[in-house]
N, C-alpha and C positions, 0 to 999 in steps of 0.2 A: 266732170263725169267720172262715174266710178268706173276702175279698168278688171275690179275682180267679174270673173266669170261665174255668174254662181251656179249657173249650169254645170259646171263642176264639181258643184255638191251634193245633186241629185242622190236624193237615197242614201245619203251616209248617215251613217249613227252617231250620235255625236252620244260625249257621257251628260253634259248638259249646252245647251243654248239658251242665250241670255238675251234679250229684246232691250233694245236699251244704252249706251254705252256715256248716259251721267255718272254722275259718284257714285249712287250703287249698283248699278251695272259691272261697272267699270271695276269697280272694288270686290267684287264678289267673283269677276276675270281674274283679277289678280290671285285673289284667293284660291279660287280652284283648282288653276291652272298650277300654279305654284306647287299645288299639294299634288301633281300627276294628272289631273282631269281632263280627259280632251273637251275642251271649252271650243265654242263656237261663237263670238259678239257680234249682232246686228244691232245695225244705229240707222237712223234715216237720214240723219243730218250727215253735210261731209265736215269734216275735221279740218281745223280746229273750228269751233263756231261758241259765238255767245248766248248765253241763256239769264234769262232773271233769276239773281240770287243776291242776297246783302252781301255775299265774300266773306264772312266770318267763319272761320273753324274754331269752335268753342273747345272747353276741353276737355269734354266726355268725344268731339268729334278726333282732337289732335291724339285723344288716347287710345283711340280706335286705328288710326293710321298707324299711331308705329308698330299695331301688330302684322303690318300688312309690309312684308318684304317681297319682293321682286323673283321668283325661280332665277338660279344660277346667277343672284348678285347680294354682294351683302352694303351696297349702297340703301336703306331704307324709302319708305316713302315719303317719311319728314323730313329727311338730308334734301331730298328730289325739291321740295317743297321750298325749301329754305334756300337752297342755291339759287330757285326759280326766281327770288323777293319777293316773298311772303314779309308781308308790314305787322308788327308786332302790335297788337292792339290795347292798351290796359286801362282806358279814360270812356267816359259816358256821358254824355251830355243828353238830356231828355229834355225841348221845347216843347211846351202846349200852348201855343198861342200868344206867345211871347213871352211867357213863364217859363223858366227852366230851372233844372238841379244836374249836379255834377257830380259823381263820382268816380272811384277805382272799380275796375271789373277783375277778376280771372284775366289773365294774360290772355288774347286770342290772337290767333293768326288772322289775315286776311290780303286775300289770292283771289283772283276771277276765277267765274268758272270755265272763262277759255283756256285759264293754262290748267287750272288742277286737272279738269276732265282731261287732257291731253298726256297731263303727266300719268296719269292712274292708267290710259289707256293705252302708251306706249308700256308702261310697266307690265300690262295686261300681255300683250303682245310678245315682250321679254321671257315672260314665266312662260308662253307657247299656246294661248293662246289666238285662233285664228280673227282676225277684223276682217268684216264686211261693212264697208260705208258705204252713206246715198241706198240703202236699200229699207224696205219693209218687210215687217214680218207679220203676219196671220196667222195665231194657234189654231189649227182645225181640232174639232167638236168631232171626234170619230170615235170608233168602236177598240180600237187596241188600246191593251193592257200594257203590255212592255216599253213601251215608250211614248210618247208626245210629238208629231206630225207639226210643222211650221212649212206655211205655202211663202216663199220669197220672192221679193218682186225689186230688179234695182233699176236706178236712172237712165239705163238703157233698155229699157224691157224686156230684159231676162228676166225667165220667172223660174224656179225650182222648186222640190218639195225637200225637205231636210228633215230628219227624226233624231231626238234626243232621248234618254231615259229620262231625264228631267229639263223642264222649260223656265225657267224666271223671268219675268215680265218686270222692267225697270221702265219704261216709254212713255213716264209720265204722266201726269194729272187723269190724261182724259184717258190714258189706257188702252188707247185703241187696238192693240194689237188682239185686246181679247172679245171683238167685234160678238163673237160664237158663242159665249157667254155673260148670257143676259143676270144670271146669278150672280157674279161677277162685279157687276156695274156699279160704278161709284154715284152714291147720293150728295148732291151740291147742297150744303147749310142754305137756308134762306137767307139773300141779303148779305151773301159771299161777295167779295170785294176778287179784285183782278187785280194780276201783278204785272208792274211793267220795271222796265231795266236799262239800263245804260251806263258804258263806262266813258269819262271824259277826259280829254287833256284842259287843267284848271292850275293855272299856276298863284291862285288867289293865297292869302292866309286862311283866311276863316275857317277852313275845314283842312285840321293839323294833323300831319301823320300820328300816330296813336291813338288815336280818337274815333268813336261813333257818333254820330250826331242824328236824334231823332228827330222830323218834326213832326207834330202832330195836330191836323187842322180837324175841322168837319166832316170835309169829304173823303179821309183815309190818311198816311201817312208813308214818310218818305226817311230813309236811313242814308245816309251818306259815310262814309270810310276810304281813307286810301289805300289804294293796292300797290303792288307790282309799278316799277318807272315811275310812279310816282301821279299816276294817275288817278282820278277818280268814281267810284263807283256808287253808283247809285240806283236804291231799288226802292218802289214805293206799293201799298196796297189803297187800292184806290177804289171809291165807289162808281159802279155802272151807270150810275145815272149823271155822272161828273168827266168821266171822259166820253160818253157821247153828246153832249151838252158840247162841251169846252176842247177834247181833245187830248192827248197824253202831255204835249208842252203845259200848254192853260194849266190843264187839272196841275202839275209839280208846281208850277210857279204860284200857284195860290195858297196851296199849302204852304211854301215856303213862305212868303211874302205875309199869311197871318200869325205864322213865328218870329215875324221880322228878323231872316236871315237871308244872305245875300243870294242872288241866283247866278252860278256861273256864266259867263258871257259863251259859252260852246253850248248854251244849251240849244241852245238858236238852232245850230248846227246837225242836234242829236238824229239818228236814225233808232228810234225805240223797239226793243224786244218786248213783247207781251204774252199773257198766260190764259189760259179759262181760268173760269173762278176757282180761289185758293181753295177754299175751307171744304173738304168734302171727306165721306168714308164709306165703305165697301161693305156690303154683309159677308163674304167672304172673301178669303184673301190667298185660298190653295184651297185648289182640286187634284183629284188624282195627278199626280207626276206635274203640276201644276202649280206654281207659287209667283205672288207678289210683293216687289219690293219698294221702300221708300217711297214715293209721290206715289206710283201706282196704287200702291194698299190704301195709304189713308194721306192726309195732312192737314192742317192746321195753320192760318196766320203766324211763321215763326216770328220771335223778337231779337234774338239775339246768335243767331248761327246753328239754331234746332234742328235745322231740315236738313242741314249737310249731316249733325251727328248724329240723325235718324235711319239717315241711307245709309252712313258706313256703318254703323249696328245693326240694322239689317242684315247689310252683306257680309258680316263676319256670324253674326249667331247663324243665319240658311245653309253656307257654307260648312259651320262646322256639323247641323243637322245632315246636310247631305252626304259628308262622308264620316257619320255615324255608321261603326259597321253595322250594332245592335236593329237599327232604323228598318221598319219597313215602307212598303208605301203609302199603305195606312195610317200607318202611326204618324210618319213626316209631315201628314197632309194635317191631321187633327194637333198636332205638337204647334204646324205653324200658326193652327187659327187662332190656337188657345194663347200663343205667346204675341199678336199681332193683339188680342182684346185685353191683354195686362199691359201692353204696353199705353193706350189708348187711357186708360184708368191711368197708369204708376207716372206716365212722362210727357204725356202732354197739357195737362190740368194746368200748368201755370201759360202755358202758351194761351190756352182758350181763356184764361181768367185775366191776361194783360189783352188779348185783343179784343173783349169784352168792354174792356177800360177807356181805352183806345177809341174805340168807336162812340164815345164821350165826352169830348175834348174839355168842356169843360168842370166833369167830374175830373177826368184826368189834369188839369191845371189848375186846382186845390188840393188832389193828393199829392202835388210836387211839394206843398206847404208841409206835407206830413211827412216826404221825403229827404224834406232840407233839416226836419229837427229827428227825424229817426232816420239819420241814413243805409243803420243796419238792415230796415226791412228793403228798400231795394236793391240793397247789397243781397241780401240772404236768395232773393226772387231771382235774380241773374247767376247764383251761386247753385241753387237748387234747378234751375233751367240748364244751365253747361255741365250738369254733372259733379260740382265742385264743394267739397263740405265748406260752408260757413268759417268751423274755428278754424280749418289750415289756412283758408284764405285770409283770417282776420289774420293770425300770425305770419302773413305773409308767402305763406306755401299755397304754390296755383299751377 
């Protein structure tokens, strides 16, 4: 149970409150806070907890962390990261139904998101930001101008009303916290897939630390990577009509098994994390004194670590918008909409164009033929998705 009072916040002003306390929640705390901001973080979840994610920080995401330092430390957040074991990633293996090709990627980290969100969010905490877990938050739909009204509600039914000058909604896919705006609301892709997640203790070979390993069946696909202890993690997107058919074990083990790759013996075991459907987008993504970040705004079937380096670039460009002194409220609101639809156009195009693929399997297990004799095009795909030019990578710089 959570022991904060939030009856104790009744009516404070905060400079912003953040819904949310994932990666960009969590990272845009940091940021704030860091730079002076009386930050407020509401999370519903309690701490530390798992969430579906492949663990990959690619390296438009690891380049975005190390701008994000801690107030009153000069510890970084990739030191944080790295002391955590963070598993270095630089190998790819892509199966399509028993077809596969192999190559070098950009260096990637890979961490769950039980420890990153924890390390981002004690760092949050560090810069002086305040944590509330186990609670809900509800932007109210009202008439003031000067700041943004959140109704709080936590595990022990306290409820309070808290006011910020600016709100950020990070809470995820379904976004619920902005219930009051139907404007707002995210459009689900037709024939959006559902993400599930799991990390295991797998002391198998077949899935080698450095390595990603995709499989890709009919019904969706499944990434595996080792994290942290040496554990492993795995996330799959999977079609609705295959895990209420079959179930979240069935549906991975079938995929698996028509890539003829092995299925760890703990899967048996697994207690599965699940999502609403991935692939969705928002008409808009900031109202007055109002903004959304990462999962909430939009997202996309990621391939390779996207959605992590989507949330920390979010909460690094909102942040530096918010304490833009030039910034009105107007302008912030129309800055974020405009920079939230360039980005939709400039960085997600390869994501919707592999998951396109993907949902092909066997389109996608004759372009491995095309990947075994040009391995540069899906070198270049994985290099233009993380952020990473092509030539430094072919030279070796990642």
């Amino acid at each position: 149970m959570n022991a904060f009072n939030v009856t104790d916040l009744e009516n404070e002003i905060w400079d912003v409150a953040i819904v949310g306390a994932g990666t960009a929640g969590a990272s845009a705390a940091v940021q704030l806070a860091a730079q002076g901001q009386r930050a407020l973080m509401i999370e519903a979840k309690a701490f530390p907890r798992d969430k579906v994610c492949g663990g990959c920080l690619n390296q438009r995401a690891w380049n975005g962390l190390k701008q994000i330092i801690p107030g009153g430390s000069h510890l970084s957040m990739v030191a944080r990261i790295e002391a955590a074991g963070a598993v270095p990633v630089d190998r790819m293996v892509l199966n399509c139904l028993g077809r596969d090709a192999r190559w070098t990627t950009p260096t990637m980290q890979a961490i769950s998101r039980r420890t990153l969100d924890t390390l981002l969010v004690d760092a949050a905490v560090e810069s002086g930001a305040v944590f509330c877990s186990e609670t809900t938050a509800k932007v109210i739909d009202d008439d003031a101008t000067d700041y943004r009204s959140l109704r709080l509600l936590n595990s022990n039914g306290q409820s309070c009303v808290v006011k910020a000058r600016a709100a950020i909604v990070a809470d995820g896919l379904g976004h619920s916290a902005l219930s009051e705006f139907p404007n707002m609301a995210s459009e689900v892709a037709t024939g959006s897939r559902l993400g599930l997640g799991a990390i295991v203790e797998d002391k198998g070979q077949a899935y080698a630390n450095r390595q990603l390993t995709m499989a890709v069946g009919r019904s969706g696909y499944v990434g595996l990577t080792r994290v942290e202890h040496g554990k492993l993690n795995i996330a799959a997107a999977v079609d609705a009509s295959a895990l209420k058919a079959d179930g979240p074990l069935t549906a991975i083990e079938t995929i698996l098994r028509s890539c003829r790759l092995p299925i760890p013996d703990s899967l048996k075991d697994v207690k599965w994390t699940g999502t609403l459907p991935l692939t969705r987008t928002s008409r808009l993504v900031a109202a007055r004194r109002l903004f959304t970040i990462g999962d909430s705004a939009s997202y996309v079937e990621p391939f390779t670590g996207e959605g992590m380096s989507w949330a920390i670039q979010d909460a690094l460009q909102l942040s530096r918008l918010l304490t833009a002194e030039e910034g009105t409220c107007e302008s912030m609101t129309a800055a974020w909409n405009r920079q939230w639809k360039e980005k939709l156009r400039s960085k997600q195009w390869v994501c919707r164009g592999l998951a396109a693929l993907l949902r092909r399997p066997q389109l996608a297990s004759v372009s491995l033929l095309l990947a075994r004799s040009v391995p540069w095009i899906p070198q270049w795909l994985i290099a233009r998705a993380s952020g990473v030019d092509r030539t430094r990578m072919n030279h070796g710089v990642a």
